[in-house]
N, C-alpha and C positions, 0 to 999 in steps of 0.2 A: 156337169151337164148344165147346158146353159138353157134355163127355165123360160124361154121363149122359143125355145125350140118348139116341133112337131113331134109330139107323144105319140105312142101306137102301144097298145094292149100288148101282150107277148104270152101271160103266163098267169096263173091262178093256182094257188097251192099253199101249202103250209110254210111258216116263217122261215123255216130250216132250210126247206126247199127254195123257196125263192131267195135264198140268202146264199146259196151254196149255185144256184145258174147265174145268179148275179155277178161273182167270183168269176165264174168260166167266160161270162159276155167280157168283164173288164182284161180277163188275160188275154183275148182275140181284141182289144180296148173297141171295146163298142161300152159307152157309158151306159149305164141301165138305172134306173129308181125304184124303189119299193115302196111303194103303199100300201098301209096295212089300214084298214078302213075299223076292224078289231079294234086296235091299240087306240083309235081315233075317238070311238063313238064312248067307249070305256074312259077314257081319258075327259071328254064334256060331258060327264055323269050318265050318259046311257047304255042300253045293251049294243049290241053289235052284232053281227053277220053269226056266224056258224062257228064256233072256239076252232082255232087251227088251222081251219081254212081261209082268213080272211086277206092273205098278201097276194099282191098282184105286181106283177112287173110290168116296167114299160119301157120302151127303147126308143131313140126318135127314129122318126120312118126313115132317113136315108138307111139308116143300121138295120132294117129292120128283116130283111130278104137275110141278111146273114146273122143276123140273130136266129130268126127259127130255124135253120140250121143246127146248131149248136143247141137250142132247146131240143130236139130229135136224140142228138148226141147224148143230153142230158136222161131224157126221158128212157132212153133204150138203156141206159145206166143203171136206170132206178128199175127195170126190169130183171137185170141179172141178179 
């Protein structure tokens, strides 16, 4: 993913989770990034957001209409 691109938010959830939609974005190859803001703030010696929820996905906006798609796909997953 080319880091001059246009980011767009997609997704908030646990590392597992946003590691496992990330998978499904690149199979349909929509590139996605994860930032975990957790592993961030812990890492420059602070606390950090809420343990386990702190990964966030992002997709750039052209991808982004068919991203959340597929995050729906994922979601309705994680209900069964």
């Amino acid at each position: 993913m080319d880091q001059h691109e246009d980011l767009k938010f997609l997704y908030s959830g646990t590392e597992i989770n946003a590691d496992v939609l990330k998978r499904m974005l690149e199979k349909n190859e929509i590139p996605a990034l994860i930032r975990n803001d957790m592993n961030s703030g812990l890492a420059a010696g602070f606390g950090g957001s809420l343990s386990g929820f702190a990964a966030k996905v992002y997709v750039e906006e052209k991808d982004f209409e068919k991203a959340q798609k597929i995050l729906k796909e994922f979601i309705e997953s994680q209900e069964e």
